[in-house]
C-alpha positions as CSV (number, residue, x, y, z in Angstrom):
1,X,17.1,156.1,146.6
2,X,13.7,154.8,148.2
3,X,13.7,153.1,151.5
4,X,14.1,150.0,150.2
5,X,17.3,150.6,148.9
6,X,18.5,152.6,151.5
7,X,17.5,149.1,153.6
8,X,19.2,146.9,151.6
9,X,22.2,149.5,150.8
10,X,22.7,149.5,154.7
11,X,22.8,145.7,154.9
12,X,25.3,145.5,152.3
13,X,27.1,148.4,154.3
14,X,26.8,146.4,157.8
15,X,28.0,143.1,155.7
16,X,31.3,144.8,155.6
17,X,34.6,144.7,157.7
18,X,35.8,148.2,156.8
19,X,33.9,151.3,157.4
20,X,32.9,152.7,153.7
21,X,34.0,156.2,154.4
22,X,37.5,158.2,153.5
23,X,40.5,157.8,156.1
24,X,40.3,161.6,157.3
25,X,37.2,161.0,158.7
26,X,37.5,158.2,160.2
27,X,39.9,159.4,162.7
28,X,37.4,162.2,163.6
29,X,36.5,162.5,167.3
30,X,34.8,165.0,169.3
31,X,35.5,167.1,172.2
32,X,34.7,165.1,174.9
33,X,35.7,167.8,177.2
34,X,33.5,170.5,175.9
35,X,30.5,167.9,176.0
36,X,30.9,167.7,179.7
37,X,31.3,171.1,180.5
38,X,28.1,171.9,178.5
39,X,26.1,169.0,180.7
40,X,27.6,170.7,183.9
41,X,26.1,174.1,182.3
42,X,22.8,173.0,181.3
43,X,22.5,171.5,184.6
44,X,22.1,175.0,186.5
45,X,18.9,175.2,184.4
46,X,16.6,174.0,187.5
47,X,19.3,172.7,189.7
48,X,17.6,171.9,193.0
49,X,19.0,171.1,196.7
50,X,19.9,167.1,196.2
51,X,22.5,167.8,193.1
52,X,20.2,166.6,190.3
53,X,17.5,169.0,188.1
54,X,14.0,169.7,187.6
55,X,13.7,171.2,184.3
56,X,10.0,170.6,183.5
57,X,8.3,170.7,180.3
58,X,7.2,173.9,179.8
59,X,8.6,175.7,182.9
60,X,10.8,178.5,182.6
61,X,13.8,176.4,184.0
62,X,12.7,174.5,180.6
63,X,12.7,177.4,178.5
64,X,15.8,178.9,179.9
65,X,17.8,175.6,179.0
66,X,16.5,175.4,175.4
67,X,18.0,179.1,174.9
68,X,21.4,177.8,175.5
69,X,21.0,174.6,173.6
70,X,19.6,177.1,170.8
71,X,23.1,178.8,171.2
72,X,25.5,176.1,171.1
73,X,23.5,174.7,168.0
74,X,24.7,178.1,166.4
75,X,27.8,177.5,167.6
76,X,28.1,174.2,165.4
77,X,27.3,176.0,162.7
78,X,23.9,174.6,162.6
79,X,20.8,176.5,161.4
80,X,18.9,176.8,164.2
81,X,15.1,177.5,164.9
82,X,12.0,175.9,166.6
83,X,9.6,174.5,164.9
84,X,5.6,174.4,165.6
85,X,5.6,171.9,168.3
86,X,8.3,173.7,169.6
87,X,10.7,171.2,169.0
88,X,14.7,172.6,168.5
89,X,15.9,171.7,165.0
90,X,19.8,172.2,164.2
91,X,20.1,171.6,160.0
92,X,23.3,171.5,157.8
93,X,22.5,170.6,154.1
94,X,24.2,168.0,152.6
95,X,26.2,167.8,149.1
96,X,23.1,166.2,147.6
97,X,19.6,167.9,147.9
98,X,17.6,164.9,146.6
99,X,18.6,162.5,149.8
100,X,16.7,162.1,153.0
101,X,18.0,163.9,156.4
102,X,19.8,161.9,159.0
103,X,18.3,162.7,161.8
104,X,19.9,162.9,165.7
105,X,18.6,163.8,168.8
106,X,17.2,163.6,172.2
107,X,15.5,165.6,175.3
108,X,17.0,168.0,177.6
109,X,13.1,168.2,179.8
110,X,13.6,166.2,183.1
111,X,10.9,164.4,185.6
112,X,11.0,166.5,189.1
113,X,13.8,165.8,191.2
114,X,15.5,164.1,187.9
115,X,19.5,163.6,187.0
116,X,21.4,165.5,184.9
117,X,22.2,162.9,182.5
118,X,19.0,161.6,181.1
119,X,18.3,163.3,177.5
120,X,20.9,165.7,178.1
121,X,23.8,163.8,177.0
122,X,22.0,162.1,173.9
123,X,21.3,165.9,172.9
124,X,24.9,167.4,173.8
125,X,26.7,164.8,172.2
126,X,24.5,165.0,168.8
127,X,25.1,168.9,168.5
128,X,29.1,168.2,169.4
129,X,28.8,165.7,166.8
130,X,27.5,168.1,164.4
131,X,30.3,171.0,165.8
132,X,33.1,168.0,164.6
133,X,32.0,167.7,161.4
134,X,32.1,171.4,160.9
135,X,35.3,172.1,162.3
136,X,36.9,169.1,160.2
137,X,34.8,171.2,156.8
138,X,33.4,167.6,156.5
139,X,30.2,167.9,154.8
140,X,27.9,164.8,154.5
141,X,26.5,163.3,151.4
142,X,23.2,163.7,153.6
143,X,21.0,166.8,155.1
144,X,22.1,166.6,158.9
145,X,19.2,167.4,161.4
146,X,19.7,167.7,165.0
147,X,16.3,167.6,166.6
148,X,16.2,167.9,170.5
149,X,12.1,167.3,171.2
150,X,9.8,169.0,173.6
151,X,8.5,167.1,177.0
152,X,9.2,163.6,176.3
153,X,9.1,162.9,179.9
154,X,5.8,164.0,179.4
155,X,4.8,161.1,176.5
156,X,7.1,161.8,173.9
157,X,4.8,164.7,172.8
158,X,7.2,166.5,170.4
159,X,8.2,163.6,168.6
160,X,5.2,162.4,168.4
161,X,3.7,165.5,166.4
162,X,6.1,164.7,163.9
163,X,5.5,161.0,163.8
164,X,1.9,160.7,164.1
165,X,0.4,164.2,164.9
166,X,-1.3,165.7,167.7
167,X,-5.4,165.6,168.6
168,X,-6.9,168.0,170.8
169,X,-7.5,165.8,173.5
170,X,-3.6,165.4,173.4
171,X,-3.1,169.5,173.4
172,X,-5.8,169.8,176.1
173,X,-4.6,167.5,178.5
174,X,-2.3,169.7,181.5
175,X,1.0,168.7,181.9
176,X,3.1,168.5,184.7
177,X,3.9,171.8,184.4
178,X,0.2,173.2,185.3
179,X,-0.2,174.4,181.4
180,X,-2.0,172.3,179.1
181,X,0.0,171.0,176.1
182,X,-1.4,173.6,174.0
183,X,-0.2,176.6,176.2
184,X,3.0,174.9,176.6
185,X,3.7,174.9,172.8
186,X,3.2,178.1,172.9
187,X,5.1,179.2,175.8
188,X,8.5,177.5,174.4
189,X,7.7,179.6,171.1
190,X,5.8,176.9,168.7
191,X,2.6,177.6,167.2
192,X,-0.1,174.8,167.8
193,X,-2.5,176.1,165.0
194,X,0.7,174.9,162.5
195,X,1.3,171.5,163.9
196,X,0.4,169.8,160.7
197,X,3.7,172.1,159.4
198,X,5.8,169.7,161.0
199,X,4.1,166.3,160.9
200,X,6.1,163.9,158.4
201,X,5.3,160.8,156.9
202,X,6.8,157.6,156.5
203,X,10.1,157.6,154.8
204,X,10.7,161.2,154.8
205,X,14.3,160.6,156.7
206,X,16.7,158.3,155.9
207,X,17.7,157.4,159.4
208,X,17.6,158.3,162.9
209,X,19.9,157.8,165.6
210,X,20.2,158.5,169.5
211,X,22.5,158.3,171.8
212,X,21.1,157.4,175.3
213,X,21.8,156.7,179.4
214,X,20.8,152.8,179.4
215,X,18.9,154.3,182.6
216,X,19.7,150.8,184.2
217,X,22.3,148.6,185.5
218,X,23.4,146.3,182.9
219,X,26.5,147.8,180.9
220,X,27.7,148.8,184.7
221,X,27.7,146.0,186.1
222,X,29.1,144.1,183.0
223,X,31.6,147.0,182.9
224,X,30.8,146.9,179.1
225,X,31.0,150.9,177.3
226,X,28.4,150.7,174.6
227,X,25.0,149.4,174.0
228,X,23.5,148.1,170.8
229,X,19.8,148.7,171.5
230,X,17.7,146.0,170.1
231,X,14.5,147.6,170.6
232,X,12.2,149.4,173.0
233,X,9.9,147.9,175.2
234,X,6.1,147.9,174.8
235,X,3.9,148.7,177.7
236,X,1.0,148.0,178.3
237,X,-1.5,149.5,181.6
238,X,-4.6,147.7,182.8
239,X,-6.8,148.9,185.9
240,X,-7.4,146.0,188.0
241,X,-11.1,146.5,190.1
242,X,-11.6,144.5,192.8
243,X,-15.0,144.7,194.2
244,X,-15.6,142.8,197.5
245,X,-18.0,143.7,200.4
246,X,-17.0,146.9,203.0
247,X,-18.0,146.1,207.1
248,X,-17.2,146.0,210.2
249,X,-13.9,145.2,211.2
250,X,-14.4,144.4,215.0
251,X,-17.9,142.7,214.6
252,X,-17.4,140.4,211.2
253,X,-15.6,136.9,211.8
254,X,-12.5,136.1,209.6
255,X,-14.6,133.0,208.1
256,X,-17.7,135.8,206.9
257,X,-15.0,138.4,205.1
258,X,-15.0,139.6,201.2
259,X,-11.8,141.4,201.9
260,X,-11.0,142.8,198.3
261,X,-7.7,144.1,199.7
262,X,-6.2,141.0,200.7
263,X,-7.2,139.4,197.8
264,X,-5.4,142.4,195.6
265,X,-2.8,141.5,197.8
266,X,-2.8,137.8,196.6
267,X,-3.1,139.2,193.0
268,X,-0.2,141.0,193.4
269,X,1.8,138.4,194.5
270,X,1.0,136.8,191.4
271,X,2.0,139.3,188.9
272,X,5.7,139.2,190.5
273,X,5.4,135.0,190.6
274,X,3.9,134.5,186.6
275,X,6.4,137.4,185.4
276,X,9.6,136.1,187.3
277,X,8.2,132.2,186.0
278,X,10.3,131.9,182.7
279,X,13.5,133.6,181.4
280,X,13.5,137.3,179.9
281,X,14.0,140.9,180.8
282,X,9.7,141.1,180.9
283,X,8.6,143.4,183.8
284,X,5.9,143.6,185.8
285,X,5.0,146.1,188.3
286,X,2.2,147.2,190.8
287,X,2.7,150.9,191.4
288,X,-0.7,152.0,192.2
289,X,-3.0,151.3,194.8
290,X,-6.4,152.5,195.5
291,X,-8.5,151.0,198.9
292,X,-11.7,152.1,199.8
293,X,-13.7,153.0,201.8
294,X,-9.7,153.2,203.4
295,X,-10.3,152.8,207.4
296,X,-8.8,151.4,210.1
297,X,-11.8,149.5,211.3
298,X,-14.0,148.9,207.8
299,X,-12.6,145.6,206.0
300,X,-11.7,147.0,202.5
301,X,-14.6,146.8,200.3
302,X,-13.4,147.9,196.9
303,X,-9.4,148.2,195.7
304,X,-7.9,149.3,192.3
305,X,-4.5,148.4,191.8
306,X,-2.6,149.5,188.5
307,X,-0.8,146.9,186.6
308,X,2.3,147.4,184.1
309,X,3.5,144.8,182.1
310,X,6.9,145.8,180.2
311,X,8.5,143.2,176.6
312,X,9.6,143.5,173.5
313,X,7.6,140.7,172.0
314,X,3.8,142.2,172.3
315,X,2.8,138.4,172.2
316,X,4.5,137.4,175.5
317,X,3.2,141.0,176.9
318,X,-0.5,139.2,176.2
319,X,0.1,136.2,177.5
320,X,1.5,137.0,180.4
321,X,-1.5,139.1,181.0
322,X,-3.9,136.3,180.0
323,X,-1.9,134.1,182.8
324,X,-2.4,137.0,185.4
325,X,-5.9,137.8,184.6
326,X,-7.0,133.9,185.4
327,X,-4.9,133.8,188.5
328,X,-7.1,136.9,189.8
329,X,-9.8,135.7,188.8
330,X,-9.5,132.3,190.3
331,X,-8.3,134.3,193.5
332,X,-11.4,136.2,193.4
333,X,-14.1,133.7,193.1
334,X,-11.7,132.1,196.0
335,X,-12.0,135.0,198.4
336,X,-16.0,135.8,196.8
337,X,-14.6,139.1,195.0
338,X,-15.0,140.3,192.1
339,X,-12.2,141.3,189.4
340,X,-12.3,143.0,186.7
341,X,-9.1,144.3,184.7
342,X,-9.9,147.6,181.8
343,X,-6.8,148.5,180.1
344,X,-5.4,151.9,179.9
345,X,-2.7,152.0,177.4
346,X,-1.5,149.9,174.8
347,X,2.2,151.3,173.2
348,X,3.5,148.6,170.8
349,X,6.6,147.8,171.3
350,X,9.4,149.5,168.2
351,X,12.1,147.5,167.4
352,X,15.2,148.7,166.0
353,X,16.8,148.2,162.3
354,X,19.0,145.4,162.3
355,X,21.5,146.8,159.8
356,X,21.8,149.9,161.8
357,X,22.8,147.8,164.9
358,X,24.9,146.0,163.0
359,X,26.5,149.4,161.8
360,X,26.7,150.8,165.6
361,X,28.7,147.7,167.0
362,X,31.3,148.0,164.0
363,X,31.3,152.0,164.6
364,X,31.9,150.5,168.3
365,X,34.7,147.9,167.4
366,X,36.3,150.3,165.2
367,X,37.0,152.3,167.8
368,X,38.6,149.7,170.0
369,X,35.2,149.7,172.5
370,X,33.4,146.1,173.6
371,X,29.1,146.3,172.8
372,X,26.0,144.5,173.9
373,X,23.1,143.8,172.9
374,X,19.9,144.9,174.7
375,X,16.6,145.6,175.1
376,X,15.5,149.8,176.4
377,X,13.0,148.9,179.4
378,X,12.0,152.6,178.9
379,X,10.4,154.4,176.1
380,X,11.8,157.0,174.3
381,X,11.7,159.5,171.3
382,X,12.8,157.2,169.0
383,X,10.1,154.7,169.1
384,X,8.3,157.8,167.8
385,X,10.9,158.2,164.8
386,X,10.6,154.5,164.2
387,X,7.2,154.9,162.5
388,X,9.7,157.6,159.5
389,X,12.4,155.2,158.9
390,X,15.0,153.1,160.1
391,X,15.8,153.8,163.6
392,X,18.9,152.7,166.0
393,X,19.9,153.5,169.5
394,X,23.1,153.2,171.6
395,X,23.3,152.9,175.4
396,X,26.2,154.0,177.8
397,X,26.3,152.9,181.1
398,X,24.2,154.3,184.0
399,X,26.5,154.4,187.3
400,X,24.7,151.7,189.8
401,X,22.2,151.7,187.1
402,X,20.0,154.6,188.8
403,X,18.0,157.0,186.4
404,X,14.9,159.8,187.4
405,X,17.1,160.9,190.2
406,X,19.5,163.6,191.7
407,X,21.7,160.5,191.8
408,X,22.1,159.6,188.0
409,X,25.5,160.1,186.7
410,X,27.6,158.5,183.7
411,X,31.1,158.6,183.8
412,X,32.9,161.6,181.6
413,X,34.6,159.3,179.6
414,X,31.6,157.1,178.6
415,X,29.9,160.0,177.5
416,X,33.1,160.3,175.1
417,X,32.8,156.7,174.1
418,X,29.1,157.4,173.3
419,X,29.6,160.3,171.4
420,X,32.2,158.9,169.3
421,X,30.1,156.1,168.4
422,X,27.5,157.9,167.1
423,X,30.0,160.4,165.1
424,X,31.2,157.6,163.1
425,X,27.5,155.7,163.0
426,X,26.1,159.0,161.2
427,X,29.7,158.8,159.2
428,X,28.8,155.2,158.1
429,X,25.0,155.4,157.5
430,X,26.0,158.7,155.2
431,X,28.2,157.0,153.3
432,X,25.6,154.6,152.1
């Protein structure tokens, strides 16, 4: 079956009340239990003081907590190894060698001072999933492949070796860590002289699926226990230069004054006023700010400010830009400063496959649980696996909606709910 076929198979599949797949299985669910208790011990991998983690990419707190998520992959009766980007891979072969994997997975690297939550229970739950299936003696029509990827805190970096490859730019550039990408391959036991070992190309899986902290407030507040991702946001970065005149604070008369800081100040006012100006879940954000020469008494004469626009149409990404860019502009020549805007990064927004959304909410209704529909305002590995095949998220709630902090925490039993989901997800896209 190509993946046209498998397309159209899983539209005629999501077209359907009834799950296609026997009765036994259907009434599979995983240990919910046992997922928790594996989050509460992969979170003494880096524990620090405020209750949360920081289990860097390519630390030994990382490399510590890999070796037990090596060990309960075994444990699921998965064959376990890493692979040259040093990516965890957990395979069971299906009853028919000539289809495409289904592939599942996550992260379990944090950012400093992170939760215990994000990654991990996308990773947990798709090894328990796996650990069901084998205790049940349920074996899939499909190869099953469990991949938990390497530092995508860090820019998705072991997916994206299988997606699109590594340069050596990439592999030179130091992570958080202190190692550069290259030595950090290495230290988690991949081989970075193999990387084009593991690089795939389009259509080489049949589907892939994770399970995900929504990492913000919506399904909390809603009190609603499953998200149907629609996509993942593009982002796009610009640095925004400012160049106005530095002088003497005390001696130069408001009137006289190229203050490029309080016209950055007017531009960033802007960005939250043209962003908030229509309907949507666009974001736009100033986190940076740069002022020179940066004293008390010089009257800034030169400010870069970093700009982040966040949508899952590219187009309204653009335009909003194009409406910001004239603002600042016309606030420049206004205040007789100069702007100029360079971007820095340009990721593409990667939307997910319709008939596997449609397949989540009826794994979702099957099981008695209420889903919505929503866009990920962060990125993720699977816009990486979104360039091999069809691709499809699910979202449980984020208590308070807090995420990259001690403070993250999903309930037990929406971790359950989540799991479940994608158990019978994988159960439905298999039996296509």
């Amino acid at each position: 079956m190509n993946r046209r076929e498998f397309n159209q198979s899983l539209l005629s599949c999501a077209a359907s009340v009834a799950f296609p797949i026997p009765r036994v299985q259907a009434a599979l669910r995983v240990d919910g239990a046992r997922i928790n208790q594996h989050l509460a011990a992969l979170s003494e991998f880096g524990k620090n003081p405020q209750g949360g983690v920081s289990r860097v990419a390519y630390t030994e707190f990382d490399r510590q907590g890999r070796e037990a998520v090596l060990g309960w992959m075994r444990e699921a009766d998965l064959v376990a190894s890493i692979d040259a980007a040093a990516n965890l891979v957990g395979q069971r072969p299906g009853r028919d060698a000539s289809l495409k994997p289904i592939v599942l997975g996550s992260h379990i690297d944090s950012v400093p001072q992170g939760g215990n939550y994000d990654g991990d229970v996308g990773s947990l739950s798709a090894i328990e999933v796996a650990r069901t299936l084998a205790a049940a003696g349920v074996t899939l029509r499909h190869p099953l492949k469990i991949l938990i990827f390497q530092n995508e805190e860090g820019g998705t970096i072991g997916s994206h070796a299988l997606a699109d490859g590594l340069d050596s730019a990439t592999l030179d550039r130091v992570a958080q860590s202190g190692k550069t990408i290259r030595e950090g391959i290495r230290f988690l036991g991949g081989d970075p002289d193999r990387l084009d070992s593991v690089r795939r190309a389009k259509g080489d899986i049949a589907a892939y699926v994770e399970l995900h902290i929504e990492q913000g407030g919506t399904l909390d507040q809603r009190q609603i226990p499953i998200g149907v991702v629609l996509g993942i946001v593009g982002i796009r970065h610009w640095d925004v230069t400012l160049e106005g005149f530095a002088n003497h604070a005390g001696t130069t008369p408001m009137d006289q004054r190229r203050d490029a800081l309080l016209v950055a100040a007017q531009c960033i006012q802007a960005v939250n006023r043209i962003v908030r100006s229509v309907p949507g879940r666009q974001v736009g954000t100033v986190g940076r700010l740069r002022v020179e020469p940066g004293a008390y008494n010089v009257i800034p004469g030169r400010v870069v400010f970093g700009l982040e626009l966040r949508d899952l149409e590219d187009a309204r990404t653009l335009g909003f830009h194009r409406q910001i860019r004239a603002e600042c502009e016309r606030l420049g020549r206004a205040g007789g400063v100069t702007v100029a805007f360079q971007e820095s990064l340009a990721s593409v927004p990667a939307l997910t496959t319709p008939a596997i959304r449609r397949v989540i909410t009826d794994a979702a209704r099957a099981l008695g649980l209420a889903t919505l529909a929503l866009p990920s305002g962060a990125g993720h590995d699977a816009q990486e696996m979104a360039r091999l095949g069809p691709m499809g998220m699910i979202f449980i709630p984020s208590v308070g909606g807090i995420s990259h902090s001690p403070k993250e925490f999903s309930r037990p039993q929406d971790i359950e709910n989540g799991a479940n989901v994608l158990l019978h997800t994988l159960l439905a896209l298999d039996a296509v």
